[in-house]
N, C-alpha and C positions, 0 to 999 in steps of 0.2 A: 504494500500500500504506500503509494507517495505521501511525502507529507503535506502539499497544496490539498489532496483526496480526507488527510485525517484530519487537516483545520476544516475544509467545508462539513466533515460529519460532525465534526465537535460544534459550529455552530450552528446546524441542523438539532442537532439534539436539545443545547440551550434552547434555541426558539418556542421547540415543541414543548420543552418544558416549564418554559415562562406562561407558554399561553391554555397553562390545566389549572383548573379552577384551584382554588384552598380547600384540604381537606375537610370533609363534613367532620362537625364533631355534635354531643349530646350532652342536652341539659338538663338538669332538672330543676320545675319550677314549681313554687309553693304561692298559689292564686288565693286568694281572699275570695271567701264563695261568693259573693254578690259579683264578682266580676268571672265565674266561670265557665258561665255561659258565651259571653266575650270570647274569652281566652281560649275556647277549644274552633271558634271559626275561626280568630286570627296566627292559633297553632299551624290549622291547616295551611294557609296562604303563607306562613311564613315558612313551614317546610316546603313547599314547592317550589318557593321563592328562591331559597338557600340549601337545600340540601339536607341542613340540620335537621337534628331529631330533636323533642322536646317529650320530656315525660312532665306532664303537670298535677298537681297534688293539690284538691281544694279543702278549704278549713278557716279555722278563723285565725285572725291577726293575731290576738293575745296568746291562743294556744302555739300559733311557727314562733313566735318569739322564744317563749322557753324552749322550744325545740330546737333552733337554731343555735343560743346557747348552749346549750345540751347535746352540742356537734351533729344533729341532720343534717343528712347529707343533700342540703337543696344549695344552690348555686344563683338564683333571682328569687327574692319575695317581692310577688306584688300584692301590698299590703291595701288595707281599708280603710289608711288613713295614713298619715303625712310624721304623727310622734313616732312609730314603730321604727321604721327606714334613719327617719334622723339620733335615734336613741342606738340602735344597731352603728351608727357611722361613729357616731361619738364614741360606741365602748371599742370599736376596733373590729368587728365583726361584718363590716360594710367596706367598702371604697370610695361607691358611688353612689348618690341616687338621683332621681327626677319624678316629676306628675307626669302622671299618663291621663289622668281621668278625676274629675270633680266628680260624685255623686249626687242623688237624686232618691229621696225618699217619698214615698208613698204607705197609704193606709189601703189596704187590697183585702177586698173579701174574693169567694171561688162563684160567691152566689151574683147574676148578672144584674140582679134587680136591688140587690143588698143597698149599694152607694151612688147618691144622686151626683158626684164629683163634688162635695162639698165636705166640713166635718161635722154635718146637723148631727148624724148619726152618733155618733164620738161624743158630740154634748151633751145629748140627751142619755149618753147609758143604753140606750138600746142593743145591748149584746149580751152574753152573756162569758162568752172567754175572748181574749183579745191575746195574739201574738206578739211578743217583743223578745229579741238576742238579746242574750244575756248583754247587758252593759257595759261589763267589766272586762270584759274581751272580744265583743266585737262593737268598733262607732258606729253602724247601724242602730245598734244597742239604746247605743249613750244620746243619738240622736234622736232618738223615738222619747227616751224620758224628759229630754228638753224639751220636745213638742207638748209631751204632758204638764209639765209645770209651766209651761207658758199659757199654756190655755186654764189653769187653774185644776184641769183633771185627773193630776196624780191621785190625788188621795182617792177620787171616785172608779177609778180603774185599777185600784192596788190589789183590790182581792177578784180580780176577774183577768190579772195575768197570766198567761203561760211563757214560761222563758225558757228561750230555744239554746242551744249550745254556741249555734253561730247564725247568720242569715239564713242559711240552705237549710237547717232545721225549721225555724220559723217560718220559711215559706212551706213548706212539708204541710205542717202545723194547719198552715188556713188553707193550703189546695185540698188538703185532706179530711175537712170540712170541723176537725179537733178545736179547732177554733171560728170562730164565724170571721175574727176582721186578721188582719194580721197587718205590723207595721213592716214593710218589707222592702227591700232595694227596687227603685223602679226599673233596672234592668232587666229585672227576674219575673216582671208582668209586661214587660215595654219592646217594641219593636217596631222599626220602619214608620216611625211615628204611629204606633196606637196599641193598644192592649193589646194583647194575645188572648184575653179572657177576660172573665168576670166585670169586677165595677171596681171602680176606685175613687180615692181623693187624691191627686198629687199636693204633697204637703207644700208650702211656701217655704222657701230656703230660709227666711224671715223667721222663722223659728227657731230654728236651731242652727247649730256653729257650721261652717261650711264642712265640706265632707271630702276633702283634699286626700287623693289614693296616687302614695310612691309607692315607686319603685325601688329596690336597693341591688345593687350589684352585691352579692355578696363574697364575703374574703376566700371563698373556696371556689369560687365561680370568675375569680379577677383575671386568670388566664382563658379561660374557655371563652372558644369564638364563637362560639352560639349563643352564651349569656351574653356575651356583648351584642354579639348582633341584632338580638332579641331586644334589648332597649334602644338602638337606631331604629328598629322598624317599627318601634311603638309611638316614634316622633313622624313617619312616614302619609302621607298623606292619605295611602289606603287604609292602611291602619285607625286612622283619626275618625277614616269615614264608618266605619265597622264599629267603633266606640262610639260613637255620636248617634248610630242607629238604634242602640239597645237605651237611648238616652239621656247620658251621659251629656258633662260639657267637660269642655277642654282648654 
């Protein structure tokens, strides 16, 4: 073989292999249930998109915290709220974070006739069990009790609570008629602008503290290019559009 013959193979080779994608790699991500409805459409577009694989884990925010402490092996939380990601960065178990998604509560029964779109119903007591996540670990939670002592109706709805473990219980709760009303993520009744079901109130944000959902790149996910890539696509325009349908703002 001449050597003019082994420099054009040698930069045959490079070319070819400058121009092969980056290896796919896998991640796992721990979704905060009100958003995993979301998260398993824009899983799909984003594996297709990229190659990457994503296993995702949904649950509440306060329960991945101590998990993550507790060394689970998840590599992205996207959380219910905005303290979790920033509290994670600060102890050293984060890198990065950002908002993907402001939240949207609602008061959702399963019955279509149940809620005129207002909260007469709510005022009056007319139920007999009412849905709320548990407070203490999930903001959906803690967002539904501000709505109640704003409107004066904690005390009247103390003994006709059911408290769920995280949203995705709570929604359980009132599709499954256990409860009549349920306070529930409007993602998890909301599409393409309009219910998927039943009747609702959407709550006034006016109520209670905004509902700010980061993201955290987490310290065992700092190298993996799929968890990085996984929060570029979450800034990406399709993306945005796919979060804004389940109603969502951004």
């Amino acid at each position: 073989m001449t050597r003019a013959f082994k420099k054009l193979a040698s930069v045959l080779v490079l070319s070819a292999s400058a121009s092969l994608p980056a290896a796919a790699d896998s991640a796992h991500i721990a979704v905060a249930a009100n958003f995993a409805a979301p998260m398993k459409a824009l899983s799909a577009r984003f594996e297709q998109a990229t190659g990457h694989r994503l296993t995702l884990s949904p649950g509440s925010t306060g329960k991945f915290y101590a998990q993550i402490k507790n060394g689970a092996p998840f590599d992205v939380l996207l959380a219910a709220d905005d303290e979790t990601p920033a509290r994670l960065l600060r102890e050293g178990d984060a890198v990065r974070t950002q908002t993907y998604a402001v939240g949207k509560l609602a008061l959702w029964s399963a019955d279509a006739a149940k809620l005129d779109g207002s909260d007469a119903l709510l005022r009056r007591g007319a139920y007999n069990r009412l849905a709320v996540a548990n407070p203490r670990l999930a903001p959906y939670g803690a967002a539904a009790m501000q709505v109640l002592e704003k409107l004066g109706l904690a005390g009247q709805a103390k003994d006709k609570l059911v408290m769920g473990e995280n949203i995705g219980q709570t929604h359980q709760f009132a599709a499954s008629g256990n409860a009549e009303l349920g306070f529930v993520a409007l993602s998890q009744v909301w599409q393409d602008g309009k219910l998927t079901g039943g009747s609702a109130w959407l709550v006034p944000p006016a109520l209670h503290a905004p509902i700010r959902q980061d993201a955290a790149l987490l310290k065992r996910g700092a190298a993996n290019a799929a968890a990085r890539a996984l929060l570029d696509f979450l800034r990406s325009h399709e993306a945005q559009a796919v979060i804004r349908s389940y109603g969502y703002e951004l």
